[in-house]
PyMOL Python script that loads the backbone (N, CA, C, O; Angstrom):
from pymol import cmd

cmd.read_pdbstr("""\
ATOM      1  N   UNK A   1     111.926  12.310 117.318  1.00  0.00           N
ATOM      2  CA  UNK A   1     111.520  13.604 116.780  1.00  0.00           C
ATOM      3  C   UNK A   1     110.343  14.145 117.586  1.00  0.00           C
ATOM      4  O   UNK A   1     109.539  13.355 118.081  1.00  0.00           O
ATOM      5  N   UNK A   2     110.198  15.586 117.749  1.00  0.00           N
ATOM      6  CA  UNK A   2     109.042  16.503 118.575  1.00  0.00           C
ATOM      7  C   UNK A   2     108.678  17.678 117.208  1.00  0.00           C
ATOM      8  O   UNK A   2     109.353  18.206 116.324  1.00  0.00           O
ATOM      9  N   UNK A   3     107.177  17.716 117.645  1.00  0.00           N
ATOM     10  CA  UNK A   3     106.844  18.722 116.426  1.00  0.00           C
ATOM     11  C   UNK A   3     106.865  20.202 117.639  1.00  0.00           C
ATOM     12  O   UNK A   3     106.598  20.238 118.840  1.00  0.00           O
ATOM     13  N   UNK A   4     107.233  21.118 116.830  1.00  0.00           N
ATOM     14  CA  UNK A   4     107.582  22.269 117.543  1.00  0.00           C
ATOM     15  C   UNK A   4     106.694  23.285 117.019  1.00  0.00           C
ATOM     16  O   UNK A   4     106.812  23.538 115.820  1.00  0.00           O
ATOM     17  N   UNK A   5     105.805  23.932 117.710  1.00  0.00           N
ATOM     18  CA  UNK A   5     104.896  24.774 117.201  1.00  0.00           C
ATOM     19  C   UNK A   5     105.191  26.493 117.859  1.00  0.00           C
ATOM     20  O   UNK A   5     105.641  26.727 118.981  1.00  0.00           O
ATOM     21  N   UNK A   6     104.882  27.319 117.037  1.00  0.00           N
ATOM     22  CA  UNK A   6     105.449  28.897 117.300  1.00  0.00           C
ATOM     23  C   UNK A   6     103.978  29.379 117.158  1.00  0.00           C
ATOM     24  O   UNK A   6     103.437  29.048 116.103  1.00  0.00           O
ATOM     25  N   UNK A   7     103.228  30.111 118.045  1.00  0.00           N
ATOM     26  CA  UNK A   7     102.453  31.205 117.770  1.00  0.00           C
ATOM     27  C   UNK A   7     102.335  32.586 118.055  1.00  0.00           C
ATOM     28  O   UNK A   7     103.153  33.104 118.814  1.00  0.00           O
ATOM     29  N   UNK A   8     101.524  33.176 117.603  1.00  0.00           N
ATOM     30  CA  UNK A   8     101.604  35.008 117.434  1.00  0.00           C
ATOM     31  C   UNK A   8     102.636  35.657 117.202  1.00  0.00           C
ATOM     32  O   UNK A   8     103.317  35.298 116.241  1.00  0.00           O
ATOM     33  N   UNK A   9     102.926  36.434 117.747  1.00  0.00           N
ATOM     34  CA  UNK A   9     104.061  37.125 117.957  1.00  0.00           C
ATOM     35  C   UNK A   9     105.425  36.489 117.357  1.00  0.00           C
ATOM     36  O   UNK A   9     106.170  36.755 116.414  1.00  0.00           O
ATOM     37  N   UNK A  10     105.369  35.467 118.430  1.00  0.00           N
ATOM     38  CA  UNK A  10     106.636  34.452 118.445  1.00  0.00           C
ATOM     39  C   UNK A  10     106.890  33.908 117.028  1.00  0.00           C
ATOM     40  O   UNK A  10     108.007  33.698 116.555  1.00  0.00           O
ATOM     41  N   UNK A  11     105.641  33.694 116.373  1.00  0.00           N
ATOM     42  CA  UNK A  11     105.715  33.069 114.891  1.00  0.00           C
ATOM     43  C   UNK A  11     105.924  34.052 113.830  1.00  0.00           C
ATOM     44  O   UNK A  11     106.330  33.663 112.735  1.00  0.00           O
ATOM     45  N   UNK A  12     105.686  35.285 114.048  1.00  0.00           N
ATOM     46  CA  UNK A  12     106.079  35.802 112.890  1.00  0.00           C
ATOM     47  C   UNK A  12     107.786  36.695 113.201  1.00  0.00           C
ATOM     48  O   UNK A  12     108.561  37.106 112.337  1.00  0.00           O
ATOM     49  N   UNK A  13     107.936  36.767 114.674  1.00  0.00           N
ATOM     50  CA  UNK A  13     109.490  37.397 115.048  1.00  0.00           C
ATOM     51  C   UNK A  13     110.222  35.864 114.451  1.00  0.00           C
ATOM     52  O   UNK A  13     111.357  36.159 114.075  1.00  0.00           O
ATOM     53  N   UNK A  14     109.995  34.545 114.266  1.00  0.00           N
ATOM     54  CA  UNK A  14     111.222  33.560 114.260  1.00  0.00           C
ATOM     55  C   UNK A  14     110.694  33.281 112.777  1.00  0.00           C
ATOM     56  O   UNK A  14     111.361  32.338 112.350  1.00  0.00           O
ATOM     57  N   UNK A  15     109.762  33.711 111.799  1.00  0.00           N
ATOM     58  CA  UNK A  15     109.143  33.853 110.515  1.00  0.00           C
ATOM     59  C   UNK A  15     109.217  31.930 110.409  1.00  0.00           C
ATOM     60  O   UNK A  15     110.073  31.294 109.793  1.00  0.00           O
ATOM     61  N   UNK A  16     108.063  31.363 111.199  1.00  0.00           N
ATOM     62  CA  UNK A  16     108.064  29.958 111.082  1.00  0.00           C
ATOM     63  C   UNK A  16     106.947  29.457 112.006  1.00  0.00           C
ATOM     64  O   UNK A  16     107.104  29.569 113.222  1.00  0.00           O
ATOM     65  N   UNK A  17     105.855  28.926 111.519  1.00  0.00           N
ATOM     66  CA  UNK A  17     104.929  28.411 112.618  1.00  0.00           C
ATOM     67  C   UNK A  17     105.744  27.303 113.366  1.00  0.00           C
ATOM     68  O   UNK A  17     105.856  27.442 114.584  1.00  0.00           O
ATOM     69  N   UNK A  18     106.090  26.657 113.010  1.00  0.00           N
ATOM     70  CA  UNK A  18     106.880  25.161 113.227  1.00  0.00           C
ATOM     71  C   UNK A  18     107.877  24.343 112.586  1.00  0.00           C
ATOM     72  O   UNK A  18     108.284  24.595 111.451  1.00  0.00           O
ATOM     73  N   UNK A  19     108.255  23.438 113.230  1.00  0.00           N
ATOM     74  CA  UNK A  19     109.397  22.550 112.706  1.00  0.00           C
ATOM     75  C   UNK A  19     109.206  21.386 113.785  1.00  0.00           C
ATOM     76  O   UNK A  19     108.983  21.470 114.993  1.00  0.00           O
ATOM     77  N   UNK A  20     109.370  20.247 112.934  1.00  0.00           N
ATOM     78  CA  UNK A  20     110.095  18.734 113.101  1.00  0.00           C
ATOM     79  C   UNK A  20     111.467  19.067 113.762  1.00  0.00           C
ATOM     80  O   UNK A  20     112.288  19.826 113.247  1.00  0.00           O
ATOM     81  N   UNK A  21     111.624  18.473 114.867  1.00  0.00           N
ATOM     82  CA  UNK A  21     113.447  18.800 115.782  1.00  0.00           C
ATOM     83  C   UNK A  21     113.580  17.310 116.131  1.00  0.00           C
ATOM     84  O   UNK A  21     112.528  16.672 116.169  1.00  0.00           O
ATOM     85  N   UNK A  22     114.722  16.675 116.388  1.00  0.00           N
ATOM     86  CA  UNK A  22     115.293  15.750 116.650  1.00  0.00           C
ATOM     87  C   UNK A  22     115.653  15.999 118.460  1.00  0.00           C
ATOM     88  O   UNK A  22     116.470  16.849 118.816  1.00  0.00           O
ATOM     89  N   UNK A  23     114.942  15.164 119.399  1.00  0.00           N
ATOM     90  CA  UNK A  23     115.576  15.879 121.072  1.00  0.00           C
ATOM     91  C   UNK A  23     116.980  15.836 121.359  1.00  0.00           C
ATOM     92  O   UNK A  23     117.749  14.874 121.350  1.00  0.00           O
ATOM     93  N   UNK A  24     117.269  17.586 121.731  1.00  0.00           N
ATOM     94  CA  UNK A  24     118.125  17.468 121.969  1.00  0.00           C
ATOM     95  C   UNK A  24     119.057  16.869 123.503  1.00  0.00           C
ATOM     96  O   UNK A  24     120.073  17.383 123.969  1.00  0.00           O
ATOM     97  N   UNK A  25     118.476  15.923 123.911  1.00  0.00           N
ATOM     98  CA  UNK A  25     118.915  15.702 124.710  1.00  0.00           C
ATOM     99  C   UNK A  25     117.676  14.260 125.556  1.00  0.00           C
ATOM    100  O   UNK A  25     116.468  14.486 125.621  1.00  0.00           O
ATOM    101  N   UNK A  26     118.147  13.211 125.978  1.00  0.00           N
ATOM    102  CA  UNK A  26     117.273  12.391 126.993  1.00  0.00           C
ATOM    103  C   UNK A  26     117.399  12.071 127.821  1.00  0.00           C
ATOM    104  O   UNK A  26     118.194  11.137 127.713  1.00  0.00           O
ATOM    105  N   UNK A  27     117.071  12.227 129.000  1.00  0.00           N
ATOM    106  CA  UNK A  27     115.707  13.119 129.328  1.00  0.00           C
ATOM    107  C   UNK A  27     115.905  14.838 129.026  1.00  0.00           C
ATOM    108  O   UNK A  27     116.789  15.522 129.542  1.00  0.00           O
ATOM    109  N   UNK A  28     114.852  15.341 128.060  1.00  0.00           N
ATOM    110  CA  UNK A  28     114.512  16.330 127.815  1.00  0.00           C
ATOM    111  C   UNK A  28     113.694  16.693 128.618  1.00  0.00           C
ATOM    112  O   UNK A  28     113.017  15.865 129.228  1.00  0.00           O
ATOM    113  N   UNK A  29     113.543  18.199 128.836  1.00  0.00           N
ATOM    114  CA  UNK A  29     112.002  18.699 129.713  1.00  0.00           C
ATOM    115  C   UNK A  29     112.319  20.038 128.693  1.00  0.00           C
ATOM    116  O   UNK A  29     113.267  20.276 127.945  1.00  0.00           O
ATOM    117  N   UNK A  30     111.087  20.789 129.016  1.00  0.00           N
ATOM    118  CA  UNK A  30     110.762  22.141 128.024  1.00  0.00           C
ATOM    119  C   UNK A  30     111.679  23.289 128.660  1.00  0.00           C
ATOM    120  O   UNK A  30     111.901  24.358 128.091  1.00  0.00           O
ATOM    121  N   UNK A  31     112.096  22.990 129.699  1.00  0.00           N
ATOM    122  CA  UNK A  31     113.487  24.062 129.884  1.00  0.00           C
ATOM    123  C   UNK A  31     114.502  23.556 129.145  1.00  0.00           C
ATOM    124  O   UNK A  31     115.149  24.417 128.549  1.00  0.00           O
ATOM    125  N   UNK A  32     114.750  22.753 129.035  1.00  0.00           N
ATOM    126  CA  UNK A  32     116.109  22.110 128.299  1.00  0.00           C
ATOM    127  C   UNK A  32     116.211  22.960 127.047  1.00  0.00           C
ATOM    128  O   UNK A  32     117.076  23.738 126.644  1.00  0.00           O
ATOM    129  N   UNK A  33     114.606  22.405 126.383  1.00  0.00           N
ATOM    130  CA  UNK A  33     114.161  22.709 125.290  1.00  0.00           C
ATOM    131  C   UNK A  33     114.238  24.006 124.266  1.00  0.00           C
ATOM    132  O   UNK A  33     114.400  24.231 123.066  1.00  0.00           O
ATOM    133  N   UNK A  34     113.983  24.827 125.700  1.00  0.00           N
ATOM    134  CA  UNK A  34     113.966  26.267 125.132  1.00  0.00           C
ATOM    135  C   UNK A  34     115.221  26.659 125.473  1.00  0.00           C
ATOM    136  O   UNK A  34     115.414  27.669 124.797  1.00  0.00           O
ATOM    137  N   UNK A  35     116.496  26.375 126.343  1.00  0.00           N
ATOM    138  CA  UNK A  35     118.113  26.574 126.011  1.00  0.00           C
ATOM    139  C   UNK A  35     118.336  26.125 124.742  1.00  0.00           C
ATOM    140  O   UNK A  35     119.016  26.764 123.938  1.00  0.00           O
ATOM    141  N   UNK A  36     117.726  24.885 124.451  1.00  0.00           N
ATOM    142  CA  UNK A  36     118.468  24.525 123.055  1.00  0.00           C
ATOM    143  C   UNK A  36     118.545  25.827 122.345  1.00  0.00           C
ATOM    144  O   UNK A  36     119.569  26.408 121.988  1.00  0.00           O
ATOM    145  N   UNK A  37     116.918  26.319 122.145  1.00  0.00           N
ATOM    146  CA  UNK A  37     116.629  27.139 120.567  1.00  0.00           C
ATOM    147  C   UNK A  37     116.916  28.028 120.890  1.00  0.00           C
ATOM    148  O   UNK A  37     116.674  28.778 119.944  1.00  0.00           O
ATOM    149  N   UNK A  38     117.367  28.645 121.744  1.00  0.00           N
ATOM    150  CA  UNK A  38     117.739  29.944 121.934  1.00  0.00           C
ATOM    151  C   UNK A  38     119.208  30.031 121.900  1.00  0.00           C
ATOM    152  O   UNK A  38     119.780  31.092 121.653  1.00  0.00           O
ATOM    153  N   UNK A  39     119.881  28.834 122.167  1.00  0.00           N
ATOM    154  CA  UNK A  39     121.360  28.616 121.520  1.00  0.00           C
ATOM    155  C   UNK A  39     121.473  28.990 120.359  1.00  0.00           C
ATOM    156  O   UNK A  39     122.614  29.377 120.109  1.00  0.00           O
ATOM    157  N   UNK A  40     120.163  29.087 118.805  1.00  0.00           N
ATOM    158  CA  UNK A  40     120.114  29.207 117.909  1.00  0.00           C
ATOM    159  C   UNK A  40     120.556  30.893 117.484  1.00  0.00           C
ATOM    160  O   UNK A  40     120.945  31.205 116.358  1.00  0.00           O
ATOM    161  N   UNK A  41     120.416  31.777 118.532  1.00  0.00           N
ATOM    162  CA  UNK A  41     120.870  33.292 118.498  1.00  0.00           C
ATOM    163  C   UNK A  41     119.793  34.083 118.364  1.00  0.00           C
ATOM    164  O   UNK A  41     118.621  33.716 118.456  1.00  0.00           O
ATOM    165  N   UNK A  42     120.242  35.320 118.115  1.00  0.00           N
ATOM    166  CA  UNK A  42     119.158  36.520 117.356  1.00  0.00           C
ATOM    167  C   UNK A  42     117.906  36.468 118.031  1.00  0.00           C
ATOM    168  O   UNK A  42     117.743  36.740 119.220  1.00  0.00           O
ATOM    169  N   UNK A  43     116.794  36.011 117.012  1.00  0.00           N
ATOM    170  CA  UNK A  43     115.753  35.754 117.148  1.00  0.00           C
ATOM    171  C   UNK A  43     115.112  35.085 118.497  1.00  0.00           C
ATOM    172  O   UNK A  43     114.167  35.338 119.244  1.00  0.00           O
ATOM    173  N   UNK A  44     116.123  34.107 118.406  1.00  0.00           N
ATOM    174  CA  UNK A  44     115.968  32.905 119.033  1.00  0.00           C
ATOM    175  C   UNK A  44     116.379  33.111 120.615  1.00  0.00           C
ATOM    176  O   UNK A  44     116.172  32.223 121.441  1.00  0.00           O
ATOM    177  N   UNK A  45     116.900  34.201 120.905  1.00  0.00           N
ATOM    178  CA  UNK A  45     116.938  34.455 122.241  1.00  0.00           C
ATOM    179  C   UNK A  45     115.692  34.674 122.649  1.00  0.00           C
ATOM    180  O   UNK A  45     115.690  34.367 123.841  1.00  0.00           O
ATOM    181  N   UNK A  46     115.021  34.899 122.451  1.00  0.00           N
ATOM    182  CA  UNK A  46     113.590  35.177 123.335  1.00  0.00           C
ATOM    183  C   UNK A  46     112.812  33.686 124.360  1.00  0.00           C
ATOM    184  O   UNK A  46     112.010  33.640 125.292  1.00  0.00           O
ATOM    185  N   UNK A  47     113.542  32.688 123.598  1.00  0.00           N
ATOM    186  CA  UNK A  47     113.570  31.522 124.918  1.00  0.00           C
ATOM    187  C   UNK A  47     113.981  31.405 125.791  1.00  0.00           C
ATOM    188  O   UNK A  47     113.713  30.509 126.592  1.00  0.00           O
ATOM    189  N   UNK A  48     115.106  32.645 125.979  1.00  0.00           N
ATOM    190  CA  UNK A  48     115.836  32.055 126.912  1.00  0.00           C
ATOM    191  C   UNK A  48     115.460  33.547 127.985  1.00  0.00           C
ATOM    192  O   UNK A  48     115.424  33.269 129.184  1.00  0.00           O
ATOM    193  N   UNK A  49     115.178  35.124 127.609  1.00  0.00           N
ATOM    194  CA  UNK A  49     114.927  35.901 127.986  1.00  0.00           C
ATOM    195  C   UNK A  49     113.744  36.452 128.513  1.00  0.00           C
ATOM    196  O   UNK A  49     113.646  37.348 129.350  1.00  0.00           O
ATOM    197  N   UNK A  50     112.493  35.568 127.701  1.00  0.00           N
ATOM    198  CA  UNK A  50     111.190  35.907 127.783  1.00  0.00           C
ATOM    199  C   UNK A  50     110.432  35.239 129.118  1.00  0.00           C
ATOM    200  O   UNK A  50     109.690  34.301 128.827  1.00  0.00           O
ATOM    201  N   UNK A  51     110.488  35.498 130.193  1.00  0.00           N
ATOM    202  CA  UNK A  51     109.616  34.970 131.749  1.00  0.00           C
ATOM    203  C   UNK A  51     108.344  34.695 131.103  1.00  0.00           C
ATOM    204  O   UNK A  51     108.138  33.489 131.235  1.00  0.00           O
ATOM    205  N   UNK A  52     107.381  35.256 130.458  1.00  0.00           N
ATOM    206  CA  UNK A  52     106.122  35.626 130.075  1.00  0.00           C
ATOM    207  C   UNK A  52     105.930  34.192 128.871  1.00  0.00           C
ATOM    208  O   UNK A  52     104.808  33.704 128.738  1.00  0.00           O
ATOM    209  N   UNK A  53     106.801  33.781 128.284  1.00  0.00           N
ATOM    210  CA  UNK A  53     106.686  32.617 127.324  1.00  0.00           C
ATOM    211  C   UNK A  53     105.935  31.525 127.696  1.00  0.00           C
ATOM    212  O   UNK A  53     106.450  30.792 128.540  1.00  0.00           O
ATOM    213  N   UNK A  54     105.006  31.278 127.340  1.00  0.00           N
ATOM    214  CA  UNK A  54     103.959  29.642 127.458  1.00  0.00           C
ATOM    215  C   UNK A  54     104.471  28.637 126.793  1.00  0.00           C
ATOM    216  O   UNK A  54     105.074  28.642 125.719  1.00  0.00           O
ATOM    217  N   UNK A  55     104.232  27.886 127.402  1.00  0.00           N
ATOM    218  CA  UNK A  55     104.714  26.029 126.909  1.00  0.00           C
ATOM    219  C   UNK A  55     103.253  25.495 126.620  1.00  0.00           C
ATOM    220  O   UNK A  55     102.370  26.006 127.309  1.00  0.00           O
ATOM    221  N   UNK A  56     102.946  24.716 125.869  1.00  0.00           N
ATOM    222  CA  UNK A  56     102.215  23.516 126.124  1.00  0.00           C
ATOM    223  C   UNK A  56     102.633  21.978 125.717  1.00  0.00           C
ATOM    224  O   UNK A  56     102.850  21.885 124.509  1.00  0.00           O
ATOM    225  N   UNK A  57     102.751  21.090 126.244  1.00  0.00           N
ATOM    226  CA  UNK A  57     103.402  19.610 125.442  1.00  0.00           C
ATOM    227  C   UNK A  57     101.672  18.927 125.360  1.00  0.00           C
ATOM    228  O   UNK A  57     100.788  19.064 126.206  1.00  0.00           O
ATOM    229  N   UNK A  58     101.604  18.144 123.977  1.00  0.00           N
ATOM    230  CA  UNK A  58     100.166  17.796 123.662  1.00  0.00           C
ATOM    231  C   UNK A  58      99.028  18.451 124.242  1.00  0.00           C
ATOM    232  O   UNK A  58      98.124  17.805 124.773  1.00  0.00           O
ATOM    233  N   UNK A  59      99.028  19.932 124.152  1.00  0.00           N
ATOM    234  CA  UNK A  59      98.191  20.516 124.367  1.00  0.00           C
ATOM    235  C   UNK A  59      97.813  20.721 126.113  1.00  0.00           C
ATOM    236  O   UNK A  59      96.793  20.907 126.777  1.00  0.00           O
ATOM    237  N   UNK A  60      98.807  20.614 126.292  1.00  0.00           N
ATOM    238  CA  UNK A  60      98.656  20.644 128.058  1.00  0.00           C
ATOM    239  C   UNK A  60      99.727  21.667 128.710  1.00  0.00           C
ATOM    240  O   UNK A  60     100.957  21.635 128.680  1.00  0.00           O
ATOM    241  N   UNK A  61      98.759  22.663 129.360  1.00  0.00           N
ATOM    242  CA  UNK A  61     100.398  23.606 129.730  1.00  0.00           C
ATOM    243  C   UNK A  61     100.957  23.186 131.072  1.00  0.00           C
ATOM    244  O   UNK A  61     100.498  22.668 132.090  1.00  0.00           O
ATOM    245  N   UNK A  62     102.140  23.623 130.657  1.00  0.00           N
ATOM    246  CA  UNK A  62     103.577  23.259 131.586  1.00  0.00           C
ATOM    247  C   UNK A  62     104.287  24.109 131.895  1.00  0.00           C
ATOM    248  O   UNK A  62     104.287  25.218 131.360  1.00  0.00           O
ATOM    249  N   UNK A  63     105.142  23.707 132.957  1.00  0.00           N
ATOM    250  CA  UNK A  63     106.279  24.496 133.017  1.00  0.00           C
ATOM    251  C   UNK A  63     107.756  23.799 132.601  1.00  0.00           C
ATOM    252  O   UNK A  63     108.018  22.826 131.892  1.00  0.00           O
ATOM    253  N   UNK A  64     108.577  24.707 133.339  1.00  0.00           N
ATOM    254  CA  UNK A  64     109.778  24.423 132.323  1.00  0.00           C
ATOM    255  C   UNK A  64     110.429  23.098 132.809  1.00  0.00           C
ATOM    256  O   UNK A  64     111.393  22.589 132.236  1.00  0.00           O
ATOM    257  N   UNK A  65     109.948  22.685 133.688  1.00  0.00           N
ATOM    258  CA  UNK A  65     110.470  21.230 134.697  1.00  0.00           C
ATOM    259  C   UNK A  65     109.616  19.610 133.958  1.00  0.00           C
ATOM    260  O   UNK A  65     109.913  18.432 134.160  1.00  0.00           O
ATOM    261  N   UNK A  66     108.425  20.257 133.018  1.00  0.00           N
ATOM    262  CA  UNK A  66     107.985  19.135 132.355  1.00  0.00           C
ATOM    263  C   UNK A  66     108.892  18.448 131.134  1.00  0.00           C
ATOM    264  O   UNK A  66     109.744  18.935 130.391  1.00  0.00           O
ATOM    265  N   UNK A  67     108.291  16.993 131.262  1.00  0.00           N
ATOM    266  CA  UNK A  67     109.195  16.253 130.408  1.00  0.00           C
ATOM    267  C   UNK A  67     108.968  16.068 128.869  1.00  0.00           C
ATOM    268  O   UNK A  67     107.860  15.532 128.893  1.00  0.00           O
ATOM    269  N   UNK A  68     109.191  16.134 127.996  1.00  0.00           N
ATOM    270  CA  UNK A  68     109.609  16.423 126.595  1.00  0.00           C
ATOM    271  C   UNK A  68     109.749  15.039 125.839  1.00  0.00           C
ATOM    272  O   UNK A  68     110.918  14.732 126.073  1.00  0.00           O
ATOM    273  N   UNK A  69     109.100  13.852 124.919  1.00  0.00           N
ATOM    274  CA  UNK A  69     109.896  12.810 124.559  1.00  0.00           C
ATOM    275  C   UNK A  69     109.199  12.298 123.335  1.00  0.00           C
ATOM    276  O   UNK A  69     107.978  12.404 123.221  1.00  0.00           O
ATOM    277  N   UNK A  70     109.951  11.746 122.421  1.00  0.00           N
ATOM    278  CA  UNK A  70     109.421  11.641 121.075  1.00  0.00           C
ATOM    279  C   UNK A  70     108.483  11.968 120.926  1.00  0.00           C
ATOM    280  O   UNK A  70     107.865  12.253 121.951  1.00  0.00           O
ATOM    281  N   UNK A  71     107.851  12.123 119.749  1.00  0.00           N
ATOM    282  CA  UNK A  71     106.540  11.761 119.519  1.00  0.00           C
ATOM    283  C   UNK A  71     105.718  12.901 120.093  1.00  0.00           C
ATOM    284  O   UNK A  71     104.542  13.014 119.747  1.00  0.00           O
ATOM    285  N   UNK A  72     106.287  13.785 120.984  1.00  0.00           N
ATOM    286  CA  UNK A  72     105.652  14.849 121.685  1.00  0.00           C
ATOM    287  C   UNK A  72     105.016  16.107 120.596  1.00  0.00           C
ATOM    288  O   UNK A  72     105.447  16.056 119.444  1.00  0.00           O
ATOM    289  N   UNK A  73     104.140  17.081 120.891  1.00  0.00           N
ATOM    290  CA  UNK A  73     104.115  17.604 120.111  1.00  0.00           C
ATOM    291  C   UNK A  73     104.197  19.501 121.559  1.00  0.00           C
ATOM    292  O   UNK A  73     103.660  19.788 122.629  1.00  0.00           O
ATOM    293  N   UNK A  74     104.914  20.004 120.865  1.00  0.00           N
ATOM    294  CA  UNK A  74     105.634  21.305 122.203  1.00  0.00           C
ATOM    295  C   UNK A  74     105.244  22.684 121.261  1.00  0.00           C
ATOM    296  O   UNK A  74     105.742  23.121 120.223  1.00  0.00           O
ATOM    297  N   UNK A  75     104.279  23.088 121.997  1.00  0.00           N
ATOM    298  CA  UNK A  75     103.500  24.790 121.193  1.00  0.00           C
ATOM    299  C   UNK A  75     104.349  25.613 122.280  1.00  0.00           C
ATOM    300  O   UNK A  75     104.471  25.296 123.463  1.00  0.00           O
ATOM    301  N   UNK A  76     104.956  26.823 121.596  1.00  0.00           N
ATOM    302  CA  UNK A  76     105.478  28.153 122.437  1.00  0.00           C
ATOM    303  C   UNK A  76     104.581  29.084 121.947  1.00  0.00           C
ATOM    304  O   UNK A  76     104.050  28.954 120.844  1.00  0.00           O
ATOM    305  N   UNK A  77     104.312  30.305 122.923  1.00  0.00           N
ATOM    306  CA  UNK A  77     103.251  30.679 122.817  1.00  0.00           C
ATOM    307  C   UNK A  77     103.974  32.352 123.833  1.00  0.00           C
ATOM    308  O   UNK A  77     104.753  32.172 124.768  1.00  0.00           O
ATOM    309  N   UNK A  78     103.612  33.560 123.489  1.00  0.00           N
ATOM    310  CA  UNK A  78     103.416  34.608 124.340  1.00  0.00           C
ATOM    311  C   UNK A  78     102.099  34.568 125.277  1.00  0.00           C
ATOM    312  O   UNK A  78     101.242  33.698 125.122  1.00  0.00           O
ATOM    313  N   UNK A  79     102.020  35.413 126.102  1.00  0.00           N
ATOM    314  CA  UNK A  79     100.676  35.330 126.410  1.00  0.00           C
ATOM    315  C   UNK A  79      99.974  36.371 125.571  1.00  0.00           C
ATOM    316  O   UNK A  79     100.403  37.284 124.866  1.00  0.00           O
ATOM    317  N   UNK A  80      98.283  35.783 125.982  1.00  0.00           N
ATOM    318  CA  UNK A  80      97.883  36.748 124.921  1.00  0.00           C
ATOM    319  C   UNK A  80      96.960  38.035 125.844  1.00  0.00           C
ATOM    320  O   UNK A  80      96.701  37.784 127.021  1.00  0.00           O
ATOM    321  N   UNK A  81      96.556  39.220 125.315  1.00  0.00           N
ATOM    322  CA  UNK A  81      95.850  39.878 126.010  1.00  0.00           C
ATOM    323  C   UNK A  81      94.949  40.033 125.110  1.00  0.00           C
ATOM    324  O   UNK A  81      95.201  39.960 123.907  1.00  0.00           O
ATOM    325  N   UNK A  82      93.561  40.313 125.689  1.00  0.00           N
ATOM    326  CA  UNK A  82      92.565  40.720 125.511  1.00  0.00           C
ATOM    327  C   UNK A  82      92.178  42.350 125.794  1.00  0.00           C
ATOM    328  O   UNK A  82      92.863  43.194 126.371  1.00  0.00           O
ATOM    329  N   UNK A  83      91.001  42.470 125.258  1.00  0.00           N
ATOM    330  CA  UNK A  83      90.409  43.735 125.165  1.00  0.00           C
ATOM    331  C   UNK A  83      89.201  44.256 124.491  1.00  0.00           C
ATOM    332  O   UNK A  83      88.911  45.449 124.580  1.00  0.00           O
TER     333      UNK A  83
END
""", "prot")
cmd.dss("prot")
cmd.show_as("cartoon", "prot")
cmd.util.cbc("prot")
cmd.orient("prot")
């Protein structure tokens, strides 16, 4: 299991900070990751459409080539702007 974390934007368009997921796949990496949920439809396309989308796995950002594995904990994130 990976804890899956949603913020800003992203959390209130998929109306869910997070969820407990089972990997779909081993070896996982956070591209994998974000095909999965965006397999999910609707909403959930924005993983697969959004260039601008942030990863972090335990608080460390990544890209989509990083690896993913139990116990992980994976924040998606827009970027944010200031002003």
């Amino acid at each position: 299991m990976i804890k899956l974390l949603y913020f800003a934007s992203l959390r209130e368009n998929l109306g869910s900070a997070g969820e407990s997921l089972e990997l779909p796949s081993d070896p996982c990496s956070v591209g994998a990751l974000r095909a999965h949920l965006a397999a999910r439809g609707d909403a959930w396309q924005v993983f697969a459409t959004s260039k601008s989308l942030r990863a972090a796995v335990n608080q460390k950002m990544v890209g989509a080539e990083a690896p993913v594995k139990a116990g992980d904990e994976v924040a998606f994130f827009p970027p944010v702007t200031g002003g």
